[in-house]
C-alpha positions in Angstrom: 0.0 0.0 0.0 1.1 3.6 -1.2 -0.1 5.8 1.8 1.7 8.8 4.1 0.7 10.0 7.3 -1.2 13.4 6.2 -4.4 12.3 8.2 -5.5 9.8 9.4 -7.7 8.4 6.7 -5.1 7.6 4.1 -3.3 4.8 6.5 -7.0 3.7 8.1 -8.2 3.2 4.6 -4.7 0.9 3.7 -5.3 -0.5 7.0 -9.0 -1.5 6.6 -7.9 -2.8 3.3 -5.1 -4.9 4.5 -7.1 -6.5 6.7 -9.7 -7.5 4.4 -6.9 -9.4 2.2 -6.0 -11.1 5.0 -9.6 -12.6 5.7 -10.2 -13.5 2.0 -6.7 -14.6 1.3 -5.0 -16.4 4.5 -1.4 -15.9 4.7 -1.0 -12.8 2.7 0.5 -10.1 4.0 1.3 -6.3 3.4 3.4 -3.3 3.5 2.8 0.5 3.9 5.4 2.3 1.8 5.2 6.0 2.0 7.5 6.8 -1.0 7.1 10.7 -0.3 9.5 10.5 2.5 11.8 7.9 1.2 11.9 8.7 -2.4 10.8 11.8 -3.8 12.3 14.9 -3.9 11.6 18.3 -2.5 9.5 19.2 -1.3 7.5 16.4 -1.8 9.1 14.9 0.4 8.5 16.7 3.3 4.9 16.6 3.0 4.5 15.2 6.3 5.8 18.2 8.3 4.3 20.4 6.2 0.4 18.9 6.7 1.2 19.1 10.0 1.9 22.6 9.9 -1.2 23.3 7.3 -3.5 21.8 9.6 -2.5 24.4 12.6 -3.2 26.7 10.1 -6.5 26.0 7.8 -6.5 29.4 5.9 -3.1 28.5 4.8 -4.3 24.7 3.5 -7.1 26.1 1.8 -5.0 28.5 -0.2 -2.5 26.2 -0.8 -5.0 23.4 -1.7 -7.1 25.7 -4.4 -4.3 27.1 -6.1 -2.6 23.9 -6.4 -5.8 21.5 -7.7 -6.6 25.2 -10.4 -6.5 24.0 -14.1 -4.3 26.4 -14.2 -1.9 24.8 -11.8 -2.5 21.3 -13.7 0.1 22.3 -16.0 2.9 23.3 -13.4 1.8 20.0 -11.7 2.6 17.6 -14.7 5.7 19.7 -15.3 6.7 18.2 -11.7 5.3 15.2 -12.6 7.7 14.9 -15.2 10.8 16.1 -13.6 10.0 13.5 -10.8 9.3 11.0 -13.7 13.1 11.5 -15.1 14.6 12.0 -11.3 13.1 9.5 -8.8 11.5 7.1 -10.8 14.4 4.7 -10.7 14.6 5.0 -6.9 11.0 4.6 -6.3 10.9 1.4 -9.0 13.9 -0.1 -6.7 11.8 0.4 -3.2 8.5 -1.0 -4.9 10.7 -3.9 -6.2 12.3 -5.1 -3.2 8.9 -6.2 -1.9 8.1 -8.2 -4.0 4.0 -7.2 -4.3 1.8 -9.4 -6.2 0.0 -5.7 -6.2 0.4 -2.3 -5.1 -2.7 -0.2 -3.9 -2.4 3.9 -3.5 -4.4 5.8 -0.9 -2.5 8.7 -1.9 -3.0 11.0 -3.9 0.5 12.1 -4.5 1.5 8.8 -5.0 -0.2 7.7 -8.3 1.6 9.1 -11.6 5.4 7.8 -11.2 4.3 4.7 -9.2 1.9 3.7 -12.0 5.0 4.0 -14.3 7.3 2.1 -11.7 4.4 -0.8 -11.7 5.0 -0.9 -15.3 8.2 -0.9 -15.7 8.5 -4.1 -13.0 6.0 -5.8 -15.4 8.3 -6.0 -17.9 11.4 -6.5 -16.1 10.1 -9.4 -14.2 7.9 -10.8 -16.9 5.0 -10.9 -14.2 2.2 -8.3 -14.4 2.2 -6.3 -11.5 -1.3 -4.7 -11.0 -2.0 -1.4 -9.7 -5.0 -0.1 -8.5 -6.2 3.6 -6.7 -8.3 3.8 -4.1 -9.7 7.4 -3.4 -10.2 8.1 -0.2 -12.1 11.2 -0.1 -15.6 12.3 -0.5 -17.3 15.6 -1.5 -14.3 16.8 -3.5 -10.5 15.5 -4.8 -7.4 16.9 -5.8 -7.0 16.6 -9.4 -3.7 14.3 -8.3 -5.7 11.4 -7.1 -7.0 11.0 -11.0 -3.0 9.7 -12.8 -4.5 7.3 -15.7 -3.2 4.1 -16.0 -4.1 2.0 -13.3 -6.2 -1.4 -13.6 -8.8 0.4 -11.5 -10.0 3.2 -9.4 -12.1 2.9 -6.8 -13.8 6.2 -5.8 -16.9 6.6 -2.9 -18.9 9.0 -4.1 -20.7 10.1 -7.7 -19.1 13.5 -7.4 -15.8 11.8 -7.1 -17.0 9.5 -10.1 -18.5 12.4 -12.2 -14.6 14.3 -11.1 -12.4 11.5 -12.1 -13.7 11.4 -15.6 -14.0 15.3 -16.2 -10.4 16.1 -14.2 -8.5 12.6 -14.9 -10.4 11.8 -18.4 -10.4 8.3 -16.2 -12.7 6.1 -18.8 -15.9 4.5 -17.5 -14.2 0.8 -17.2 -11.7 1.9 -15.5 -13.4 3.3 -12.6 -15.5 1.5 -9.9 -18.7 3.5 -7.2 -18.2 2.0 -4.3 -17.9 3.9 -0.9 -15.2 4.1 1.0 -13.0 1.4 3.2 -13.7 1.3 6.6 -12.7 -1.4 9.9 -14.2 -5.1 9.3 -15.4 -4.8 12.7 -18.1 -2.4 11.3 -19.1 -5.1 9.4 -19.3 -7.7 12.3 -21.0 -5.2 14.3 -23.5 -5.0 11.1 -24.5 -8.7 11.1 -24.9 -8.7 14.5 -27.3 -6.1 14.4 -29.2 -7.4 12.1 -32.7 -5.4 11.5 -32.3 -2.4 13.7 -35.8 -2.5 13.6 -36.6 -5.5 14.8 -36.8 -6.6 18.1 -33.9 -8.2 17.9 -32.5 -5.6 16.5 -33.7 -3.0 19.1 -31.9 -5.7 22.0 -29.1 -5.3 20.9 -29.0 -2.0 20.5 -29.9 -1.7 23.9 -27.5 -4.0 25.4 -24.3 -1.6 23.6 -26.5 1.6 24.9 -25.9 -0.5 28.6 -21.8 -1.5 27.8 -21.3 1.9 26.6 -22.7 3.5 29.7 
């Protein structure tokens, strides 16, 4: 999995993920690579520090944010793409590699375009297909980033996001798949256990976690 630590949702999401491989395939494992801090360059790679510093100060984010995901700014942006393309892309094929992945996931949105390149390069060198696949983990609205072509699949959780990813990322109708967002198995366990919140069984058991909870 493709992730870094700018809020929580981008690890919970690879997390909820992971754990879902692990139920329908026993024995695999997984990886989080965050190739921002290991392998790009700046200031991409610094992205950590400097979300944690944009979330102290939202007015700063939201300037940052809108003038970097402007059509305008698309331009500048695959210009850096580009440069990171004919700088890092080596290095970041080389720390993909040495895992070995039967498949690489991004919940990143920075960490889509060169990867996707990386994932095809390892194809061909190896002679085994390595799939790659996006999984967008936000809602209402998405940086254009999120939307790099090339993957098997992206998995968005929201029409908007849908409707975005074709207009912004021209990402065609096969390629994309509607269908919410990842969240903990245990939601799901909770789920079936609930059953018909409705019911009377349903409304026991509602009241027995009203009386755990307090």
């Amino acid at each position: 999995f493709l992730s870094s630590d700018t809020g929580g949702g981008h690890r919970a999401s690879a997390q909820s993920l992971a754990r879902q491989f692990e139920l329908l395939f026993p024995g695999s494992t997984y990886d989080i690579l965050d190739l921002a801090t290991e392998a790009y360059l700046p200031p991409y790679n610094s992205i950590v520090s400097y979300y944690k510093h944009l979330s102290a100060h939202p007015s700063q984010w939201k300037l940052l944010y809108g003038v970097t995901n402007s059509r305008f700014m698309e331009r500048a942006v695959d210009t850096n793409i580009k440069v990171m393309t004919v700088m890092c892309e080596r290095g970041i094929r080389k720390k993909i590699k040495a895992y070995e992945p039967d498949v690489v996931v991004s919940v990143h949105p920075l960490q889509t375009s060169v990867p996707i390149l990386s994932c095809a390069k390892i194809s061909h060198e190896t002679g085994k297909h390595l799939p790659m696949f996006t999984v967008v983990t936000d809602l209402g609205s998405a940086h254009s980033t999120w939307f790099a072509n090339g993957v098997e699949k992206m998995f968005v959780g929201s029409t908007q996001i849908y409707e975005l990813a074709k207009e912004r990322g021209k990402v065609p109708d096969d390629k994309l798949v509607l269908l919410g967002l990842p969240i903990r198995h245990d939601f799901a366990v909770e789920a079936e256990r609930l059953g018909d919140r409705w019911s009377a069984e349903g409304q026991e058991y509602q009241r027995s976690v009203r009386a755990k909870l307090g």
